[in-house]
FIFI-647054 format. One record per residue (C-alpha): residue in three letters; x, y, z. Coordinates in steps of 0.5 Angstrom, whole numbers, plus 500, padded with zeros to 3 digits. Layout:
REM residues N
TORMI   type     X     Y     Z
TORMI    ALA     X     Y     Z
...
END
This chain:
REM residues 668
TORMI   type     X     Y     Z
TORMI    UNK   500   500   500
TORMI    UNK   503   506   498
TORMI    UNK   503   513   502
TORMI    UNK   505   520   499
TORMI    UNK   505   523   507
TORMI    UNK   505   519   514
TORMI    UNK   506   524   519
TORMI    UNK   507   519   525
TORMI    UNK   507   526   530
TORMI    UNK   498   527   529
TORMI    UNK   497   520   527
TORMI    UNK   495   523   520
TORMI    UNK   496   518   514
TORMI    UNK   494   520   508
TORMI    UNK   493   513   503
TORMI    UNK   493   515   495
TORMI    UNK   494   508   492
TORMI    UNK   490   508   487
TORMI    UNK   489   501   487
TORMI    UNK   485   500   494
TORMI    UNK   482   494   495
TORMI    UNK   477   492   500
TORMI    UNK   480   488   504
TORMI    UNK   486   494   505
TORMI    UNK   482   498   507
TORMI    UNK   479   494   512
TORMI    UNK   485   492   514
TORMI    UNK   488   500   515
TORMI    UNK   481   501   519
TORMI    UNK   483   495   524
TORMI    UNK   489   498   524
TORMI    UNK   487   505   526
TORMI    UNK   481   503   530
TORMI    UNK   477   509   529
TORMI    UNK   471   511   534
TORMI    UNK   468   515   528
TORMI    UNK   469   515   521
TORMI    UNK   465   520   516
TORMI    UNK   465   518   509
TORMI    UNK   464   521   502
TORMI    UNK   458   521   498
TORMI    UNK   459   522   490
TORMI    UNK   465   519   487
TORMI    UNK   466   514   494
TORMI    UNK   459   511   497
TORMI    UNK   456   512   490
TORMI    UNK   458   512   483
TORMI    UNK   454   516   477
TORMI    UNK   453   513   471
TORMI    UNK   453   520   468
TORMI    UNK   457   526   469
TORMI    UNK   456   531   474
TORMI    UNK   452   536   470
TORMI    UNK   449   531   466
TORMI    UNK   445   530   473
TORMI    UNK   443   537   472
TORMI    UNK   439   536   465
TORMI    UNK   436   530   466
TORMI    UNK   432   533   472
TORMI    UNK   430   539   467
TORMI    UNK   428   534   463
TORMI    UNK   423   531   468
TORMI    UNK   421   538   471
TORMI    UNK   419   540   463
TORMI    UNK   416   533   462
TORMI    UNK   412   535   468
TORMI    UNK   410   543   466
TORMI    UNK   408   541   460
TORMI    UNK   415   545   458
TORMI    UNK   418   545   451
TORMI    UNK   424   549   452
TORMI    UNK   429   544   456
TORMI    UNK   435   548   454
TORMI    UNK   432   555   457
TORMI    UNK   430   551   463
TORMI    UNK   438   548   464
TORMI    UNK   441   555   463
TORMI    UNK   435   559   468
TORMI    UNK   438   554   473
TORMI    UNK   445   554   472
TORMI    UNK   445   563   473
TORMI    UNK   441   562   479
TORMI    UNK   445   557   482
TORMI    UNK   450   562   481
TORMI    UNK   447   568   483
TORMI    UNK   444   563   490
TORMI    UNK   452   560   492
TORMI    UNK   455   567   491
TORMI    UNK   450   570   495
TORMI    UNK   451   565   501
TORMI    UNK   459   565   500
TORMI    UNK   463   570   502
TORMI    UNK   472   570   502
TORMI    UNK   475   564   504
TORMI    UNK   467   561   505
TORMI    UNK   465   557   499
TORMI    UNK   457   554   501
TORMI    UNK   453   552   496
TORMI    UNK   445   554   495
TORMI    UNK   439   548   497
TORMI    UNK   435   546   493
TORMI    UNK   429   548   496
TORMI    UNK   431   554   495
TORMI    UNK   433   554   488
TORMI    UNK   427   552   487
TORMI    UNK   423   558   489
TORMI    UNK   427   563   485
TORMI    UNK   426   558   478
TORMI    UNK   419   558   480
TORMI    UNK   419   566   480
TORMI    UNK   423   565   474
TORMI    UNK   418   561   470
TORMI    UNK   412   566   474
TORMI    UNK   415   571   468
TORMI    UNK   411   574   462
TORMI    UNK   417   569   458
TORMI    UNK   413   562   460
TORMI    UNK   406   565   462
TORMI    UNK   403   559   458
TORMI    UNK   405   556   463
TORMI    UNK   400   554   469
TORMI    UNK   405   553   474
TORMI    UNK   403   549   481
TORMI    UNK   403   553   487
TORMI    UNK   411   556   490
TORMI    UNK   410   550   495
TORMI    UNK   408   545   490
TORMI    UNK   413   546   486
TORMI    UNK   418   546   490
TORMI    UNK   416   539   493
TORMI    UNK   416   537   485
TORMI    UNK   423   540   484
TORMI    UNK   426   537   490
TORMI    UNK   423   530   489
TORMI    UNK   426   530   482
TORMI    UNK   433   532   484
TORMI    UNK   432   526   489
TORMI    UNK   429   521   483
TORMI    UNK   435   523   479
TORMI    UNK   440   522   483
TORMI    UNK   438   515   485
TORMI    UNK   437   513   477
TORMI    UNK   443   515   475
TORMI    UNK   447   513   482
TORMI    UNK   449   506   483
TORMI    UNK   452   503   491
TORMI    UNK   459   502   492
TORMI    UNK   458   495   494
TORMI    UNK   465   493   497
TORMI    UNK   466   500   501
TORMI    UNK   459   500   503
TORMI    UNK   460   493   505
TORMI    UNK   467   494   509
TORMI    UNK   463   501   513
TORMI    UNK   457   496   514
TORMI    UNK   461   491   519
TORMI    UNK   465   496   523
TORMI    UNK   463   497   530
TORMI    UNK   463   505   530
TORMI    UNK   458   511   527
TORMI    UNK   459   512   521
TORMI    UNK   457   519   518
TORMI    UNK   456   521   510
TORMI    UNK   458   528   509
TORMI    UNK   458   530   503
TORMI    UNK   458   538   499
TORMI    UNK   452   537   495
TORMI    UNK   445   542   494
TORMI    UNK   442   537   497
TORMI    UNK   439   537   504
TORMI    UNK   440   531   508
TORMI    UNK   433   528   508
TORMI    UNK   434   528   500
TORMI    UNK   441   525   500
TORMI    UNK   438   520   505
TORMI    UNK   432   519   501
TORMI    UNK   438   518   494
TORMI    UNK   442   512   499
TORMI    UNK   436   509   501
TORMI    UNK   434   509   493
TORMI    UNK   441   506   491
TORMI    UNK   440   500   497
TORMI    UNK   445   504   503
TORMI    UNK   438   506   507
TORMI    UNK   443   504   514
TORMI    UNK   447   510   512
TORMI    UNK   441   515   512
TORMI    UNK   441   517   520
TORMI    UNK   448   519   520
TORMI    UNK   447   524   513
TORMI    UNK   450   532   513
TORMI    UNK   450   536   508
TORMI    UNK   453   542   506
TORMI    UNK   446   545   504
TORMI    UNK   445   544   511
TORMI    UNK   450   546   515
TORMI    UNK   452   553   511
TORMI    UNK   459   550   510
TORMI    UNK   463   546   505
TORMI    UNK   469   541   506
TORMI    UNK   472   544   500
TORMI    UNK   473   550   505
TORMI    UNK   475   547   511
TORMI    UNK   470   548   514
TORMI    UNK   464   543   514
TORMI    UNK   469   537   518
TORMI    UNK   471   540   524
TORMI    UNK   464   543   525
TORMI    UNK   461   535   525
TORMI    UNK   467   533   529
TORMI    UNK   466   537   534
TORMI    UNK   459   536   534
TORMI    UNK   461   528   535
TORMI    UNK   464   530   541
TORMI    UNK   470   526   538
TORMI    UNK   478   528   539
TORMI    UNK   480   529   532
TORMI    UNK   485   524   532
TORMI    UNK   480   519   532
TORMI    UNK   477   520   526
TORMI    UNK   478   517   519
TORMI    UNK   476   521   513
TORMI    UNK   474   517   507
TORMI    UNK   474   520   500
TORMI    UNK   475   521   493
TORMI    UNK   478   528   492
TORMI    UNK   485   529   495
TORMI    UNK   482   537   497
TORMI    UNK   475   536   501
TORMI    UNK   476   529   503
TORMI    UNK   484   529   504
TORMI    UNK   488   536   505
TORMI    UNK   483   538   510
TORMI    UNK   482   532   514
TORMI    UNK   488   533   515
TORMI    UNK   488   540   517
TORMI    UNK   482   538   522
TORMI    UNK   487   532   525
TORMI    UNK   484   526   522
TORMI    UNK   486   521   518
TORMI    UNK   485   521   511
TORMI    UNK   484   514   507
TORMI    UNK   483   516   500
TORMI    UNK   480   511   494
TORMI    UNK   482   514   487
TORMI    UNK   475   515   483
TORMI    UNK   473   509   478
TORMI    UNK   478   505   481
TORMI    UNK   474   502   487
TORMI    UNK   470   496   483
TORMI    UNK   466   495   477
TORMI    UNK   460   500   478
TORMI    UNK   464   506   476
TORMI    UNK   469   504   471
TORMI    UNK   471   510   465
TORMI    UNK   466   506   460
TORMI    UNK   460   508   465
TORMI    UNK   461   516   463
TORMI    UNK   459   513   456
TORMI    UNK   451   514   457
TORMI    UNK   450   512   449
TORMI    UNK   454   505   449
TORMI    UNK   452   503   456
TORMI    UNK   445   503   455
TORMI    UNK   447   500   448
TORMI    UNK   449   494   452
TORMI    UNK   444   495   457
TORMI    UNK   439   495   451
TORMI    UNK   441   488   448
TORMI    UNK   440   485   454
TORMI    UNK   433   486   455
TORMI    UNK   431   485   448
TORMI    UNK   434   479   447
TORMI    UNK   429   474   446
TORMI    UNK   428   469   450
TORMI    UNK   427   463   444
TORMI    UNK   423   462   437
TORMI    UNK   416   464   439
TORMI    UNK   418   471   442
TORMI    UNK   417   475   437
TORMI    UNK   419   483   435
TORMI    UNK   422   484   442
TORMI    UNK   424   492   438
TORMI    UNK   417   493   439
TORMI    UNK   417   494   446
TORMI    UNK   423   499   445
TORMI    UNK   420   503   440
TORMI    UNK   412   504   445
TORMI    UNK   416   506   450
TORMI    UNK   419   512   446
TORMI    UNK   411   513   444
TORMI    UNK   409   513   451
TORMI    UNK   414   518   454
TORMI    UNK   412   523   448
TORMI    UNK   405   521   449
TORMI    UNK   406   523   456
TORMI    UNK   410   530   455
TORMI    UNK   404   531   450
TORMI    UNK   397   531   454
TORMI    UNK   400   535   460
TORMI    UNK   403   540   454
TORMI    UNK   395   541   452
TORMI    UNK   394   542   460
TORMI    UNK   390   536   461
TORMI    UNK   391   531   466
TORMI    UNK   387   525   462
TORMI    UNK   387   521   456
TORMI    UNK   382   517   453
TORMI    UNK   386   511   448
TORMI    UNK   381   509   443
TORMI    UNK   379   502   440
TORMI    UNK   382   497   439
TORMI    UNK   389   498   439
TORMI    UNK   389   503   445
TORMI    UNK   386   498   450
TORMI    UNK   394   496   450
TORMI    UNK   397   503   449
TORMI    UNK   394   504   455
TORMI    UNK   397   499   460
TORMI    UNK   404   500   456
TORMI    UNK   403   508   458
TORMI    UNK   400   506   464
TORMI    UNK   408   501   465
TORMI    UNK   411   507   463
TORMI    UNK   408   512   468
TORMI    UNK   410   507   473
TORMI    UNK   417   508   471
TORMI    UNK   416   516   471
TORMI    UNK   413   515   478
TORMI    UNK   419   518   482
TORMI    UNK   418   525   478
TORMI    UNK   414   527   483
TORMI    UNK   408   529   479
TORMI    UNK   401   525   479
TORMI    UNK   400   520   473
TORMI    UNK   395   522   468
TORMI    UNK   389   519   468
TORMI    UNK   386   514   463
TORMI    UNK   380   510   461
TORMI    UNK   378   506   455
TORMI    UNK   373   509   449
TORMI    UNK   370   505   446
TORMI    UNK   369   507   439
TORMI    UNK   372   506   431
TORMI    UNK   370   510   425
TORMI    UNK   365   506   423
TORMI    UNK   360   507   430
TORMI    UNK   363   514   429
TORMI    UNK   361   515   422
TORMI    UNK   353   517   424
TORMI    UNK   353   521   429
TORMI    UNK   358   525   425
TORMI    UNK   354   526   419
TORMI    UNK   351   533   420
TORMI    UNK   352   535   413
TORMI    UNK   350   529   410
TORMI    UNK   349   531   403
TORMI    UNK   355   534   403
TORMI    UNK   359   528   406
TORMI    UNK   356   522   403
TORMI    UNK   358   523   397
TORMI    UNK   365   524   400
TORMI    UNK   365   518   404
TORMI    UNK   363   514   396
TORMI    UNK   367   516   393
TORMI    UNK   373   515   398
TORMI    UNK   370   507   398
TORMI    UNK   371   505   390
TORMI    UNK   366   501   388
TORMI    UNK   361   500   395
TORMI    UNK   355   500   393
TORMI    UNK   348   502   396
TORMI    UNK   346   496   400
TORMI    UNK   353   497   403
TORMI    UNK   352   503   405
TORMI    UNK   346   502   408
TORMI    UNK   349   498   413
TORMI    UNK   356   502   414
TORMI    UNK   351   507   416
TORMI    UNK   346   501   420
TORMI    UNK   340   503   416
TORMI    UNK   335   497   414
TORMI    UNK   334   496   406
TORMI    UNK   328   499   407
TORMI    UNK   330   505   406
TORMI    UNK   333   505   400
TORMI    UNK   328   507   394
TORMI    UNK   327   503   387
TORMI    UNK   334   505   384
TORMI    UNK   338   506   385
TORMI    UNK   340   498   384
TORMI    UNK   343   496   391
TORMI    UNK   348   491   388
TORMI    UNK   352   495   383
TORMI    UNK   357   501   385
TORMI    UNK   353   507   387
TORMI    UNK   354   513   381
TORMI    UNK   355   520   383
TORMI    UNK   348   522   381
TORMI    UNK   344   516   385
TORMI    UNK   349   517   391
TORMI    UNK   345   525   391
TORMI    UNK   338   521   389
TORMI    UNK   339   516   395
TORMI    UNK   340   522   399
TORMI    UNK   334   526   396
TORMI    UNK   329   520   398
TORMI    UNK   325   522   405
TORMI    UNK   326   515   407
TORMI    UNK   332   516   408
TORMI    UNK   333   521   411
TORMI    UNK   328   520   415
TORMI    UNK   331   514   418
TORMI    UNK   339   517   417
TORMI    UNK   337   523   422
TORMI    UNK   333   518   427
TORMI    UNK   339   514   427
TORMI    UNK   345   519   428
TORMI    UNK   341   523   434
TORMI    UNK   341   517   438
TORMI    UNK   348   514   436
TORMI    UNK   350   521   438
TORMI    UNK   346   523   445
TORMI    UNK   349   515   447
TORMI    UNK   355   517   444
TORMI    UNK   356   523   448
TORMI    UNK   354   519   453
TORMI    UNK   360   514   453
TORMI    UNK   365   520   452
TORMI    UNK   362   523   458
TORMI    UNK   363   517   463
TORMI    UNK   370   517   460
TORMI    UNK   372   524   461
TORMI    UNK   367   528   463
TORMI    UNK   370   534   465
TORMI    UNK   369   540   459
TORMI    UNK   376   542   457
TORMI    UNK   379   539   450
TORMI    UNK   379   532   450
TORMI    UNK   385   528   449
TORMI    UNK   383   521   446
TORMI    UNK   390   517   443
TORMI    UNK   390   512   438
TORMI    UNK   395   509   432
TORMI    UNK   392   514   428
TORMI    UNK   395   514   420
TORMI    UNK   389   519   419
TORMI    UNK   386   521   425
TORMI    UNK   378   519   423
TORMI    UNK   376   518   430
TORMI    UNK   379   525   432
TORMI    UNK   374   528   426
TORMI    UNK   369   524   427
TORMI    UNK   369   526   434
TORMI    UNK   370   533   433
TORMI    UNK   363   533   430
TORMI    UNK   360   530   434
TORMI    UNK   362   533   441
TORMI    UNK   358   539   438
TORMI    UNK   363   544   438
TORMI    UNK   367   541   444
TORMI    UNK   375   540   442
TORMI    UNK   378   534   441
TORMI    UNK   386   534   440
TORMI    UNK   388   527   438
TORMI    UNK   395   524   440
TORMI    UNK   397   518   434
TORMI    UNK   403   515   434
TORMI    UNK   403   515   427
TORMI    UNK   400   521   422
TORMI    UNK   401   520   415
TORMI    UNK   398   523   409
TORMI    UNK   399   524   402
TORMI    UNK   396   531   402
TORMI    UNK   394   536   407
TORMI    UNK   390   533   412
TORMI    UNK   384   536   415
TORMI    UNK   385   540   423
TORMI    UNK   391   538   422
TORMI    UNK   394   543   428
TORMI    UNK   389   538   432
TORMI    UNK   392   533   431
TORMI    UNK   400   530   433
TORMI    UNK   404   524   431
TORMI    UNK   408   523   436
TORMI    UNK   412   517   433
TORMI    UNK   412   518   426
TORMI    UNK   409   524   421
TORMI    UNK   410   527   415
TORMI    UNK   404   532   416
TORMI    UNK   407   537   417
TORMI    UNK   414   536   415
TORMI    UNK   417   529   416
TORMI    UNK   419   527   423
TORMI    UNK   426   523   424
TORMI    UNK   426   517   422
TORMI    UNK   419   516   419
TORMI    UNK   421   512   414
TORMI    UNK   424   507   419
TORMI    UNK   418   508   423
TORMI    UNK   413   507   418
TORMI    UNK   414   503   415
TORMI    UNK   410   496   414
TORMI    UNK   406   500   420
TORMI    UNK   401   495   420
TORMI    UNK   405   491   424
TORMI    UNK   402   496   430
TORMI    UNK   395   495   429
TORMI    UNK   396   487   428
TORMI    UNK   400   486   434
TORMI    UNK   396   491   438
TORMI    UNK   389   490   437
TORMI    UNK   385   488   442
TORMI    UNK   382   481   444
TORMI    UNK   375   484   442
TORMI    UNK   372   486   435
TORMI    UNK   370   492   432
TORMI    UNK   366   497   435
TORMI    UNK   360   498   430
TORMI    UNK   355   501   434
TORMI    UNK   352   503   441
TORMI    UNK   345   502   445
TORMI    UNK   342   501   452
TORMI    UNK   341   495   456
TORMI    UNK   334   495   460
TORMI    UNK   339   499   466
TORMI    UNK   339   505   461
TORMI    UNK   347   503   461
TORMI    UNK   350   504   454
TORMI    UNK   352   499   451
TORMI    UNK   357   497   445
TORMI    UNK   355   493   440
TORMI    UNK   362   490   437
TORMI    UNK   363   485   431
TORMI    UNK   366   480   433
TORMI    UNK   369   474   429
TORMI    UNK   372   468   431
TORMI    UNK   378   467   428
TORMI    UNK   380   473   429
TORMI    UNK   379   472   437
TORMI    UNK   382   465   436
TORMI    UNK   388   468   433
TORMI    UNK   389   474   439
TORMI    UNK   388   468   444
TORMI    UNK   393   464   440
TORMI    UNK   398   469   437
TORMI    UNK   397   476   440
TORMI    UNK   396   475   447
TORMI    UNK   403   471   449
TORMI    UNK   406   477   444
TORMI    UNK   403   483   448
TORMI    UNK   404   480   455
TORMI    UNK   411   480   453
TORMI    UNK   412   486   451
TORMI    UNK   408   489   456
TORMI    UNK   414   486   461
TORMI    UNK   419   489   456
TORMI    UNK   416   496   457
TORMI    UNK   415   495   465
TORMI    UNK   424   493   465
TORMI    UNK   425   499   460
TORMI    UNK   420   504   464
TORMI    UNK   425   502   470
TORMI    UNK   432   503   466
TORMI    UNK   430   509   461
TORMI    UNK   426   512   466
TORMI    UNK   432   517   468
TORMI    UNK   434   519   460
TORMI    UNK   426   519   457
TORMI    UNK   427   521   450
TORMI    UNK   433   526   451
TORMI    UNK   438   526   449
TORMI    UNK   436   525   441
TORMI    UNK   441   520   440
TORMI    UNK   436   516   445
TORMI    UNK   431   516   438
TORMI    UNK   437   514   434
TORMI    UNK   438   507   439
TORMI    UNK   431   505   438
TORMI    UNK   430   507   430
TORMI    UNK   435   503   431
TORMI    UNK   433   497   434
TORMI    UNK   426   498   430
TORMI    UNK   429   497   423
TORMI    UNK   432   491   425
TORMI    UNK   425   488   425
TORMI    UNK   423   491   418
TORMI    UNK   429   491   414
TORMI    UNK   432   484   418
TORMI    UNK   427   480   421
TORMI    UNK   428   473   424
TORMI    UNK   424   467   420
TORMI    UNK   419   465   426
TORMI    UNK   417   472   426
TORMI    UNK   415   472   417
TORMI    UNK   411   466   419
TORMI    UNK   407   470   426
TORMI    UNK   405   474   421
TORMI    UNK   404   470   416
TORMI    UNK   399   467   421
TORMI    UNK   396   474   423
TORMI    UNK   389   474   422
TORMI    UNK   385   483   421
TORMI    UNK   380   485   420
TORMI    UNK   379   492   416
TORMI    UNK   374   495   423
TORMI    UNK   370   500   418
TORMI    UNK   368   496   413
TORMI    UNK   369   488   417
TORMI    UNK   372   485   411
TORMI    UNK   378   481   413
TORMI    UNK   384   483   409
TORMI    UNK   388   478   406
TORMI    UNK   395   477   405
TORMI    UNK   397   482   410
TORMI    UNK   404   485   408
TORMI    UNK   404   482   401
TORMI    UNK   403   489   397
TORMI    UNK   400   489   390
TORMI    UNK   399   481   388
TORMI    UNK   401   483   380
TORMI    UNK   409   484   382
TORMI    UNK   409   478   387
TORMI    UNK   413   473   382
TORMI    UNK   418   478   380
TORMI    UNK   425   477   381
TORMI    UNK   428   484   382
TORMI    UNK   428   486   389
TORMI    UNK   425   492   386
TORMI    UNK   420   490   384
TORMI    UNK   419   487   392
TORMI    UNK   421   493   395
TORMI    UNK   417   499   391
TORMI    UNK   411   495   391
TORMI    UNK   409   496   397
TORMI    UNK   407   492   403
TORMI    UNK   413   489   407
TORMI    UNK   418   487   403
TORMI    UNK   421   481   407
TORMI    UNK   415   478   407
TORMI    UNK   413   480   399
TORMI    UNK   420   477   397
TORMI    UNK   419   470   401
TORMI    UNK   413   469   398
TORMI    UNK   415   471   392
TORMI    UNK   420   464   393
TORMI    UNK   426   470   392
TORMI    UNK   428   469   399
TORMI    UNK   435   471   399
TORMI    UNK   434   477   396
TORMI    UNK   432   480   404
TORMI    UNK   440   478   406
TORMI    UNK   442   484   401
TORMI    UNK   437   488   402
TORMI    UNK   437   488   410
TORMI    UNK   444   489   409
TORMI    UNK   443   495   405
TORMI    UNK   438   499   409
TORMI    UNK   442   497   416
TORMI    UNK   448   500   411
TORMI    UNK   444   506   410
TORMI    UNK   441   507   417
TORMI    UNK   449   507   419
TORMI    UNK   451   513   415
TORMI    UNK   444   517   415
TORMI    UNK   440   516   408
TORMI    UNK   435   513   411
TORMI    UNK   431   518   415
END
């Protein structure tokens, strides 16, 4: 054991090994017998996996995620000034103090109380302080990991041991931070330089909690990382110094823990991994939990604190937000509440016809080739209605779709229908959020029909729709209604759209729910609503057999990365590169147990209630083709167009040719 200075004259020995192991420095404290011992905190008791100011912008990313704030680097550089001014002011020569949290946390709440973020609806200065605070400490015990071998040497001596730490955090925090991190036996014995007004780095703080233990000097032992703080000025206070050099201690904080990207890269690996054959796109997990966290950011942006998630695909995105804000639990702040409405396009289509002679002939003309007996049922009319031409069996014609409309008994039983589906709707929506403000509904989206549906039913009553996909090949109506939170081309394109978006069926087959299609509404014999959905039994059979294990899994996986990512959320951008990454493994290369679950997969198209068939074929006419082109630009997915194609070997080359240009940033 190597000692840079041993002054045998006041028992000060100063360890500097860079390599002090365990069982040395239990030795070394036998050896002193120390009747008390006062032991770092960062950097010696706990090791971050992050930098020190990175800590700082990942609790400005929870506080905005939790404001509704969009300007997170405004919000990092308010803190900064402020925790300068505040330090500055509590220090004066020769006594450096650090400013506290509680503190800190009042003047940025004056700070954002400004005209400059006056669209914020702020909590109250007592709820934000106890917001800031319980981030800070939430923050703190994500990124920090237990130094388990010095714990466990502090842990079998017979004496006090105090953590003495310069931090902004009270001792009650710091507590709360060990307690998190496993070490909760150190808590009752915590000083803080916020508490007490003095810091070690000034000389201060040590001999202030010496002479508070009513100890002599010479009988206490420092242990730290920082030759200064926890060296040079036990020193001066007359103890004794070990001191355990910064990532050289144990496993838990080696130089490749300072790389956040690669670390979680590995750490990613481990949980996506599949456990056999039969567990399929593990990716997806990934990709929902960077929808869900946006999702999240986007309702409380709107004010909101509720979201509705619409049917089919929402009964699962909402158990997978709902795994998610059980990560983000420890921001402090109340989760979002959530409910299940249970609506389509097709049980929304009637109520929203308000002007029928304008909008049905839209709806015709947007379904080439339906003809007036599907009409009449799309809309739940009875063939009665329909007048002797046109023929109920041919392609409707624009000019008998405005005869259709013209004829009294149509209109008749088409308003008679839409004023009861509407009042039962309106019903259904009141019971899932019924309060009077903007109504949050979340769905996959593509389009949004459901939002415009709504919107014109609700009689006037917003409707902002949160998707996890927008797409158009125009420009889409009440768009500024609408928000893509995965993916979107509307208004502009998103990062990585065409990663996300493509073959973007596999959301609505591997997310539905075990329920049919809902088609319309009612009223039981209580005068409750209820929904009237059309079911199938093979679909049924398929979800039970196919889609439930896949869903239980993946809900698992999002519960895991909830937990693991909860500290970095979707900041930094690189953190979407990770998982527009792990995505384009699913689409561009996927395993063979994969083509043949899809393959397998039986939907159903909920307006209409006709099966679809060959899903992710593309066009039948190009199918035989040998040029992977061909595969490629004729839609559908191409891996699955290729393999029944029987040109399964062109998915090597193309897999290698999309992973090849996701690595060098062509494919956005």
């Amino acid at each position: 054991m190597g000692r840079d200075q041993l002054s045998l004259g006041r028992r000060v020995a100063t360890i500097r090994s860079p390599g002090l192991q365990p069982v040395r420095l239990a030795a070394e404290l036998d050896r002193l017998r120390p009747e008390l011992v006062l032991v770092d905190c960062f950097g010696t008791l706990l090791h971050r996996s992050v930098p020190s100011g990175r800590v700082r912008e990942l609790a400005c990313a929870e506080l905005a995620g939790a404001l509704g704030l969009v300007d997170v680097a405004g919000l990092v550089a308010a803190r900064r000034e402020l925790e300068r001014s505040l330090s500055a002011a509590r220090s004066g020569p020769g006594h450096v103090r650090d400013h506290r949290s509680a503190e800190l946390a009042a003047a940025l709440h004056d700070h954002l109380g400004s005209p400059v973020a006056d669209a914020v609806a702020l909590p109250s200065p007592q709820d934000f302080v106890a917001l800031f605070c319980a981030i800070e400490v939430a923050v703190e015990g994500a990124v920090c990991a237990a130094n388990a071998p010095l714990a466990a040497v502090l842990g079998r001596l017979a004496v006090p041991v105090q953590v003495v730490s310069d931090t902004n955090l009270s001792a009650s925090m710091l507590g709360d931070v060990l307690t998190a991190c496993g070490l909760g036996v150190f808590r009752d014995g915590v000083v803080t330089s916020a508490d007490a007004g003095e810091t070690k780095r000034s000389g201060h703080l040590l001999p202030a909690v010496i002479a508070a233990a009513e100890v002599d000097a010479v009988a206490v032992v420092v242990v730290g990382d920082n030759p200064v703080s926890d060296g040079t000025m036990a020193e001066r206070a007359g103890a004794e110094s070990l001191l355990v050099r910064p990532g050289r201690w144990d496993d838990t904080k080696q130089a490749s823990s300072r790389d956040l990207r690669g670390d979680l890269r590995r750490r990613l690996r481990d949980v996506l991994a599949p456990a056999g054959p039969d567990d399929v796109f593990p990716e997806l997990a990934l990709t929902l939990w960077l929808f869900a966290t946006r999702l999240d950011a986007g309702v409380r942006r709107r004010g909101a604190s509720r979201a509705a998630f619409l049917a089919r695909e929402g009964l699962f995105l909402q158990r997978v937000h709902e795994a998610v804000q059980d990560g983000l639990a420890h921001a402090g702040r109340p989760p979002l509440e959530t409910a299940y409405l249970l609506t389509s396009r097709k049980s929304t289509l009637v109520p929203s016809l308000v002007d029928p002679a304008r909008q049905l002939p839209a709806l015709v003309a947007a379904q080439p080739g339906i003809t007036a007996a599907d009409l009449v049922a799309l809309l739940g009319l009875t063939p009665q209605v329909l007048p002797g031409s046109p023929t109920p069996d041919e392609p409707l014609r624009p000019a008998e779709v405005d005869a259709l409309i013209g004829a009294d008994d149509f209109r008749t039983a088409l308003e008679e229908r839409r004023a009861r589906q509407t009042h039962l709707l309106r019903a259904l929506v009141a019971a899932a959020d019924p309060g009077e403000g903007e109504l949050q509904v979340v769905d996959v989206g593509w389009k949004g029909t459901v939002r415009d549906h709504l919107a014109l039913a609700l009689d006037g009553r917003a409707v902002h729709a949160h998707l996890l996909g927008l797409l158009g090949t125009a420009d889409l109506p009440h768009r500024a209604h609408k928000t893509g939170h995965l993916f979107a081309n509307q208004p502009a394109r998103t990062p990585y759209l065409q990663v996300f978006a493509h073959f973007k069926e596999l959301y609505e087959l591997l997310l539905a729910a075990g329920h049919g299609s809902v088609s319309a509404y009612d009223r039981d014999d209580t005068g409750e609503v209820v929904v009237v959905s059309d079911d199938d039994a093979q679909e049924r059979r398929c979800h039970d057999e196919l889609v439930a294990p896949f869903q239980q899994a993946c809900l698992a996986r999002v519960a895991v990365l909830a937990d693991l990512l909860a500290p970095v959320r979707d900041r930094p951008p690189w953190v979407t590169d990770l998982v527009a990454a792990a995505h384009a493994r699913m689409v561009y290369r996927p395993r063979r147990s994969e083509l043949d679950a899809v393959e397998a997969l039986v939907q159903y198209e909920n307006f209409g209630a006709r099966a679809v068939k060959a899903i992710g074929a593309g066009p039948t006419s190009s199918r035989s083709r040998l040029d992977p082109r061909r595969h490629v630009s004729g839609g559908g997915w191409p891996p699955l167009r290729m393999r029944r194609a029987g040109v399964g070997w062109q998915r090597v080359p193309y897999s290698a040719f999309k992973e090849a240009q996701l690595l060098r940033g062509a494919l956005r």
